[in-house]
KOLVO-634879 format. One record per residue: y, z, x of N, C-alpha, C in turn; residue number from 1; residue in one letter. Coordinates in steps of 0.001 Angstrom, whole numbers. Layout:
Y;Z;X;Y;Z;X;Y;Z;X;NUM;A
...
REM end
This chain:
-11416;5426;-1090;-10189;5087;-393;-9705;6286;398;1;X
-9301;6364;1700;-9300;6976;2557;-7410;6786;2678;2;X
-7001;8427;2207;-5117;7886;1804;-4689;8135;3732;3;X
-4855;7341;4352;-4824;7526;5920;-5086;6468;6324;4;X
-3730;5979;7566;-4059;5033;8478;-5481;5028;9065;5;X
-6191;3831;9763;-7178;4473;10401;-6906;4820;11987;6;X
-5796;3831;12200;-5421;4214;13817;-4649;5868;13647;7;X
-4147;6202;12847;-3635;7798;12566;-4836;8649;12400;8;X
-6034;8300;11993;-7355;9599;12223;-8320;9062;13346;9;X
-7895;7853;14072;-8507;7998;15396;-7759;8382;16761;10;X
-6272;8385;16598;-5661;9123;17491;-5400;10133;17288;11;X
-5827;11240;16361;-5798;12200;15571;-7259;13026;16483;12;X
-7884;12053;16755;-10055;12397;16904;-10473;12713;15883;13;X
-9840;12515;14519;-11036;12470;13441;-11777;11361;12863;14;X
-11751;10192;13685;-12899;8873;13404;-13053;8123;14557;15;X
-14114;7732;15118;-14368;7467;16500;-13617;6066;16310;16;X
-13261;6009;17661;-13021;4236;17582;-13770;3210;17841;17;X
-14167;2342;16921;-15495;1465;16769;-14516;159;16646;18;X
-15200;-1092;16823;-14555;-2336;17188;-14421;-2913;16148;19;X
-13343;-3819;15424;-13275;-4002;13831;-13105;-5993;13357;20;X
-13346;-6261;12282;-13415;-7605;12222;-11850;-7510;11655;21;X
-10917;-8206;12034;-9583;-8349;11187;-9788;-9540;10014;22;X
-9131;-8650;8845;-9289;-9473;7334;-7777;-9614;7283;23;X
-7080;-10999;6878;-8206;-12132;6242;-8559;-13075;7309;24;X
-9896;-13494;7132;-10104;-14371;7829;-11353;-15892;7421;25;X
-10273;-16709;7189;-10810;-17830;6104;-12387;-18391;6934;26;X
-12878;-18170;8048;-14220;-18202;8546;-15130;-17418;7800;27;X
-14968;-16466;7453;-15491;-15074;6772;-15547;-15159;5284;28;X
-15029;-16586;4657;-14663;-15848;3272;-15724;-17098;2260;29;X
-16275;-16088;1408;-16662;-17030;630;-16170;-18061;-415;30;X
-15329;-17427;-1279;-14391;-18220;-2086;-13451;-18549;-1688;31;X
-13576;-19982;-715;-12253;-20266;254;-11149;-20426;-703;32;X
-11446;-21125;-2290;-9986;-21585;-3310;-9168;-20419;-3265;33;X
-10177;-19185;-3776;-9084;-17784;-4061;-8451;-17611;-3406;34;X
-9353;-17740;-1903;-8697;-17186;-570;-7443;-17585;-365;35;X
-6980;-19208;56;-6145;-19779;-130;-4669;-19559;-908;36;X
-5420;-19290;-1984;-4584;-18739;-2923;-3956;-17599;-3217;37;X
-4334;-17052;-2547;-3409;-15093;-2075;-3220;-15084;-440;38;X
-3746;-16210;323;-2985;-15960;2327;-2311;-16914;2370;39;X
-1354;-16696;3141;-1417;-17858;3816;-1313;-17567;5724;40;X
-1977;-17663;6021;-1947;-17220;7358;-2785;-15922;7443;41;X
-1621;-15113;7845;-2201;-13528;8096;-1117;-12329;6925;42;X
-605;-13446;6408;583;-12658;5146;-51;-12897;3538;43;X
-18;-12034;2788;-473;-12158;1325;840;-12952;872;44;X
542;-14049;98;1393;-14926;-594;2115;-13936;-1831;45;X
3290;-14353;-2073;4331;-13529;-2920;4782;-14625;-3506;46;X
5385;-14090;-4875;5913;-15287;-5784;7681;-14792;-5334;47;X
8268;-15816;-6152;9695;-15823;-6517;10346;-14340;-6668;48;X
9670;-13732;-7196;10701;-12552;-8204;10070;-11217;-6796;49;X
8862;-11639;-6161;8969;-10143;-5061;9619;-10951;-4146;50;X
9886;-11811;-3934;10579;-12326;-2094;12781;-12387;-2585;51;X
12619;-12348;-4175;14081;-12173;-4522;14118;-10184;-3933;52;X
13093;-9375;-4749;12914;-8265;-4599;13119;-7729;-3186;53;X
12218;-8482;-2089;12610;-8144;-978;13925;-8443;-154;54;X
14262;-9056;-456;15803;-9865;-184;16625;-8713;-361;55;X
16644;-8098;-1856;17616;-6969;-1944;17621;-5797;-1194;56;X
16034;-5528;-999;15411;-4349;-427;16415;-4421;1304;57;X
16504;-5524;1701;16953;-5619;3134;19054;-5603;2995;58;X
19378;-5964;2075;20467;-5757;1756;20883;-4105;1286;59;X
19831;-3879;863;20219;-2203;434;20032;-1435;1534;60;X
19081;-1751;2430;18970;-1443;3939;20501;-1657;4699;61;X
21201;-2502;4346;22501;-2529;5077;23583;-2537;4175;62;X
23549;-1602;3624;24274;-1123;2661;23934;164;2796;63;X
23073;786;2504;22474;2382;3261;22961;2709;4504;64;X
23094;1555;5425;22993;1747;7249;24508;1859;7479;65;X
25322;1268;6325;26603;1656;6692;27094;3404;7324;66;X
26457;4540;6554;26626;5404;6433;25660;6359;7612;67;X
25346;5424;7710;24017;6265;9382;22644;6630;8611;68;X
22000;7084;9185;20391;7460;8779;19621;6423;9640;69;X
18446;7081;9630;17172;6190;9831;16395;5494;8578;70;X
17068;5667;7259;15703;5190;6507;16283;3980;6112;71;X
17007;3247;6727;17702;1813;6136;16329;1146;6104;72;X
15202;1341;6252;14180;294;5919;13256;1124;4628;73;X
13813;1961;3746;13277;2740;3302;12159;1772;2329;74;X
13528;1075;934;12915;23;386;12134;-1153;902;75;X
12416;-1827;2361;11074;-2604;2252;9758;-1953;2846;76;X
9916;-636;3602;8911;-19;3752;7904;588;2070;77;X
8936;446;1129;8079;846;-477;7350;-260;-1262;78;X
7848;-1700;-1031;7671;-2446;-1909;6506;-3426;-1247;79;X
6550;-3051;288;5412;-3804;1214;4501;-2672;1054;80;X
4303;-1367;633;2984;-825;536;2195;-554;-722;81;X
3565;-1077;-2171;2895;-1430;-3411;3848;-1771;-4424;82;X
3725;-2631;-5137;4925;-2582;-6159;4884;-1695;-6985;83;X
4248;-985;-7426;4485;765;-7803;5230;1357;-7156;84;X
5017;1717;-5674;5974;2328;-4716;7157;2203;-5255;85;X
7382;931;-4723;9053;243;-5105;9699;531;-6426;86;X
9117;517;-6899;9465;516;-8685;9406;2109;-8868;87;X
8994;3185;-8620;9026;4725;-8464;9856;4761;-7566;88;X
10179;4722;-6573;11342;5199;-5488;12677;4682;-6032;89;X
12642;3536;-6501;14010;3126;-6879;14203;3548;-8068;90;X
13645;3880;-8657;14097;4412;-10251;14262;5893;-9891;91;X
13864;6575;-9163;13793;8188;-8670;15486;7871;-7895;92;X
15845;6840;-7614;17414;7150;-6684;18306;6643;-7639;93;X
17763;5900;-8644;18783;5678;-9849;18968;6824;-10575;94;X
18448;7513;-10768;18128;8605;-11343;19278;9400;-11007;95;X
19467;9425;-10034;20391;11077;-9432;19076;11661;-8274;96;X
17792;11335;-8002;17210;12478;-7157;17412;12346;-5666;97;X
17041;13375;-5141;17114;12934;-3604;15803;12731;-3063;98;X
15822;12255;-2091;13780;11790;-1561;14017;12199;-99;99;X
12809;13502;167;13279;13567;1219;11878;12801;1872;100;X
12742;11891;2844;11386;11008;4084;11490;11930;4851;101;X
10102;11397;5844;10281;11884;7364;9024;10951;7978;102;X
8887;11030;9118;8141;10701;10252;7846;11133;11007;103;X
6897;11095;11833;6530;11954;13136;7282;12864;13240;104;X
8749;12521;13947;9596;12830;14922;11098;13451;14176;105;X
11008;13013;12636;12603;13303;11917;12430;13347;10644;106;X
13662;13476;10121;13578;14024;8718;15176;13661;8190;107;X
14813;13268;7037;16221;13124;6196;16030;12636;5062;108;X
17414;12837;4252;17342;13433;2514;18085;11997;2520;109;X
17408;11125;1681;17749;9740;873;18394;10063;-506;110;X
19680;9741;-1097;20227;9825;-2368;21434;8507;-2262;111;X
21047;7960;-3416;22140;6945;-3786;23522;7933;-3748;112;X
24834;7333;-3076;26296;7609;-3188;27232;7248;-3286;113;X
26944;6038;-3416;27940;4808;-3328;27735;3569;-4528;114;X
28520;3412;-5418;28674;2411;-6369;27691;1159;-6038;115;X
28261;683;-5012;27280;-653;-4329;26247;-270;-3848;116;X
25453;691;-3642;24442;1262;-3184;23540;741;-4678;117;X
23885;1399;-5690;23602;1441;-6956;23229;-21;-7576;118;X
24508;-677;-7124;24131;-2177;-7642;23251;-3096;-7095;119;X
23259;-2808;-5407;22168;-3479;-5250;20811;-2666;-5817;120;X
20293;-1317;-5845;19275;-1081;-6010;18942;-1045;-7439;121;X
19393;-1378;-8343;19758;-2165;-9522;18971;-3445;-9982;122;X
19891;-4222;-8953;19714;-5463;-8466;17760;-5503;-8370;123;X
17614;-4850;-7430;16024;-4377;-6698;15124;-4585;-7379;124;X
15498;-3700;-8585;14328;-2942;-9401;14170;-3930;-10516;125;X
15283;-4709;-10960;15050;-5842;-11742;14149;-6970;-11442;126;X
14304;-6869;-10476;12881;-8439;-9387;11824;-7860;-9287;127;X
11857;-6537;-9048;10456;-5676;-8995;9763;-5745;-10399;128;X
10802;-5637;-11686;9762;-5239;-12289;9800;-6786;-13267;129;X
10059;-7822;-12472;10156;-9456;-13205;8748;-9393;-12716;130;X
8273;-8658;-11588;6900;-9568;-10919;5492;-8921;-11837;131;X
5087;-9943;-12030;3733;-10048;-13006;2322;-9451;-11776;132;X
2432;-9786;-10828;1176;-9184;-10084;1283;-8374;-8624;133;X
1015;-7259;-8337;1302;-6741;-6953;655;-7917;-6352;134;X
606;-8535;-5307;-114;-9498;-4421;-1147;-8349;-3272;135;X
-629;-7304;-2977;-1247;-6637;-2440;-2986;-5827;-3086;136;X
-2623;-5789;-4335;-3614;-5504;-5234;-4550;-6653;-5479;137;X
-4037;-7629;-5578;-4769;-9069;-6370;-5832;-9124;-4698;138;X
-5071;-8967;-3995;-5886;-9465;-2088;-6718;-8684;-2124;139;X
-6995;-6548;-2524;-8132;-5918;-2724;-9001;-6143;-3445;140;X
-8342;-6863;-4627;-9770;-7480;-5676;-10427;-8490;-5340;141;X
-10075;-9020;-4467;-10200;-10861;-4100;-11264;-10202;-3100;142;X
-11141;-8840;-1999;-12562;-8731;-1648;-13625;-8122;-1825;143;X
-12690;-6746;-3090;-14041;-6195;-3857;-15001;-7273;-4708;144;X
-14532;-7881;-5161;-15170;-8453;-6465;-15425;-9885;-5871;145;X
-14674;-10540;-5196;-15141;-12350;-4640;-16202;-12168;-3862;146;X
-15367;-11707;-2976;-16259;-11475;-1574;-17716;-10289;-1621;147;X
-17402;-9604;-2229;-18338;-8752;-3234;-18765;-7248;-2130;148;X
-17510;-7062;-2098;-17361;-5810;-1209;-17427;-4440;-1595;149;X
-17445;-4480;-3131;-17797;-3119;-3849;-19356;-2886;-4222;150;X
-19926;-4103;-3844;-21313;-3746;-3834;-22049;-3550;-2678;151;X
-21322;-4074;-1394;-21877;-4198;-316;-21233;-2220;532;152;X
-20219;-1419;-704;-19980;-144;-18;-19046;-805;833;153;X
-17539;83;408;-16165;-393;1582;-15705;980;1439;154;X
-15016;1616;2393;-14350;2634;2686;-12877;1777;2891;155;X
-11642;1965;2305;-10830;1762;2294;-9249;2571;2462;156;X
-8956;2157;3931;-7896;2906;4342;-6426;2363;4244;157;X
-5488;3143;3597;-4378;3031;3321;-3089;3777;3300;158;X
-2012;4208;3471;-878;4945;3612;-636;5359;2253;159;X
-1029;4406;1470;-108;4964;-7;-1276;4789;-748;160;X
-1075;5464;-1792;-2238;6034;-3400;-1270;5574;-4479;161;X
-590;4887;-4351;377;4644;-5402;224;3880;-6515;162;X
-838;2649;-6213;-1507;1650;-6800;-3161;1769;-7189;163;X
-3432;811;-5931;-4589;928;-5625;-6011;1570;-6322;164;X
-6202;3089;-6034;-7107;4112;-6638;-6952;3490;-8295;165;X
-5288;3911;-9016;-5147;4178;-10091;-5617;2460;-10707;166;X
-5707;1695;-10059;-5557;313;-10957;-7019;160;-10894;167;X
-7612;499;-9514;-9278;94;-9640;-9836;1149;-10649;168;X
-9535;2041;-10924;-10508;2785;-12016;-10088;2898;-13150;169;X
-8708;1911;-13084;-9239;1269;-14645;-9416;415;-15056;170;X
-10141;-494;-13962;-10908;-1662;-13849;-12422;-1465;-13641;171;X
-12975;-57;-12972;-14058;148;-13010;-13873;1981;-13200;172;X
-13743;2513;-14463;-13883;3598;-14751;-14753;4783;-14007;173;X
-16346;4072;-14301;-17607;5106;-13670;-17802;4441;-12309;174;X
-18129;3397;-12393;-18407;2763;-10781;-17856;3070;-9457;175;X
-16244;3275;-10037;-15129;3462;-9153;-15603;4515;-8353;176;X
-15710;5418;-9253;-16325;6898;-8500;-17354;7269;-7935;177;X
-18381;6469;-8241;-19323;6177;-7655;-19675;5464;-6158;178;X
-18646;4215;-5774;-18779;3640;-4562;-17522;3798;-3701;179;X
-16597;4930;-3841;-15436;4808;-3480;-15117;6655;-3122;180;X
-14657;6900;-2344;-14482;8169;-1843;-12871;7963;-1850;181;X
-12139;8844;-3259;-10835;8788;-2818;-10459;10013;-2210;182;X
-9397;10027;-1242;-8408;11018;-252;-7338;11072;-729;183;X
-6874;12521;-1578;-5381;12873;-1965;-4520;13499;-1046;184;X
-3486;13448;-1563;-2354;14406;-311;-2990;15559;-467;185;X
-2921;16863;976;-3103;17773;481;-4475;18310;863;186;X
-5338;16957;937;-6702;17563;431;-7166;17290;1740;187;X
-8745;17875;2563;-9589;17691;3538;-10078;16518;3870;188;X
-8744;16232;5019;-9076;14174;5166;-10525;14287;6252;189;X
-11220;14853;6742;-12210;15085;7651;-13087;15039;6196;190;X
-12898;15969;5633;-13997;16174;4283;-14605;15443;4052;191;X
-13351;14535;3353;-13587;13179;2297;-14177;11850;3263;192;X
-13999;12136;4546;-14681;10920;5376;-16243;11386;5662;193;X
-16247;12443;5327;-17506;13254;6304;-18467;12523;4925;194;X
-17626;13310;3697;-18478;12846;2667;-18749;11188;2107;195;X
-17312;10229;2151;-17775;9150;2091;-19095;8311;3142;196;X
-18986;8959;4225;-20036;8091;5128;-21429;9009;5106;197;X
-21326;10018;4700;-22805;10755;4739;-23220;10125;3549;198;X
-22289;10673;2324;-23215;10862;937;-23072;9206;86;199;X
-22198;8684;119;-22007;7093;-428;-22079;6181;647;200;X
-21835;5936;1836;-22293;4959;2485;-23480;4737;3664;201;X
-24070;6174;3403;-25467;6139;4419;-26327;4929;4063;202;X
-26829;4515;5669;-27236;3324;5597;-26443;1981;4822;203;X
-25558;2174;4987;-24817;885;4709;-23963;251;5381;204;X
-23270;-1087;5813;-22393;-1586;6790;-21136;-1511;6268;205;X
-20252;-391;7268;-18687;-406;6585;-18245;-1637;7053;206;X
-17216;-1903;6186;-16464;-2931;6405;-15072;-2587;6756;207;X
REM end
């Protein structure tokens, strides 16, 4: 898993730009039932308790925005990239801590300050942690293992390490490490690509 957009290390020039199949795509899929059953469209299906979850997430967004900042999308930017995310960020602002974001271009220090701030993100973390399955996770297994993409060698690019890495290897302990090149903060993102496509996926078709 490659912790990097891929359009961020090809406008970067550290991965050429090559032409890509967009997933999901129910032409492409072998187990159309599963399939079905985690898309609908081009969106991963969500139960009750994450679409209550996100509901708050956009209310705490305007409840935050009262006060100015840019990160009024902080929470649904956490809970759309893992329900770990969500469930660590909001318990880190219940807490008392401050989080500092940034982006390209800015920077600013996130801390709960306000009573109602509190209750909705409260509110949040209770739907977050009612939900029995990330949907985002269940959709990576649906093409490692259905579609059978951990045997066929996948390089997998993503923004967040929050989930993902930690849930597949302890679903596949030795294997994991074996067909999977993970990228930490911190560490040589050229490296870890140089090495996933030389040393684990030579001669093989990325996906």
């Amino acid at each position: 898993m490659i912790l990097r957009k891929r359009t961020t290390l090809e406008e970067a020039g550290l991965l050429k730009r090559v032409g890509v199949i967009v997933h999901p795509d129910a032409k492409r899929i072998k187990d159309i039932h599963s399939f079905h059953g985690l898309f609908e469209g081009f969106a991963v299906r969500t139960d009750t308790n994450f679409r209550e979850a996100y509901e708050q997430a956009i209310q705490f967004g305007k409840v935050l925005g009262k006060r100015g900042g840019f990160m009024k999308n902080l929470m649904q930017q956490r809970i759309c990239s893992s329900l770990v995310a969500g469930i660590n960020t909001a318990t880190a602002l219940l807490a008392g801590k401050t989080l500092h974001e940034e982006t390209d271009d800015r920077e600013e220090d996130v801390a709960i300050q306000t009573d109602e701030e509190r209750a909705v993100l409260e509110l949040l973390l209770h739907w977050l942690k009612a939900c029995a399955v990330d949907p985002k996770y269940e959709a990576v297994l649906h093409y490692l293992i259905s579609e059978n993409w951990l045997e066929s060698r996948a390089v997998l690019y993503s923004a967040s390490i929050t989930i993902l890495p930690a849930g597949l290897q302890m679903r596949w302990p030795c294997a994991f490490l074996k067909k999977l090149s993970v990228c930490m903060r911190g560490q040589d993102v050229v490296g870890y690509i140089k090495k996933a496509i030389v040393s684990v996926l030579k001669g093989k078709r990325l996906r």
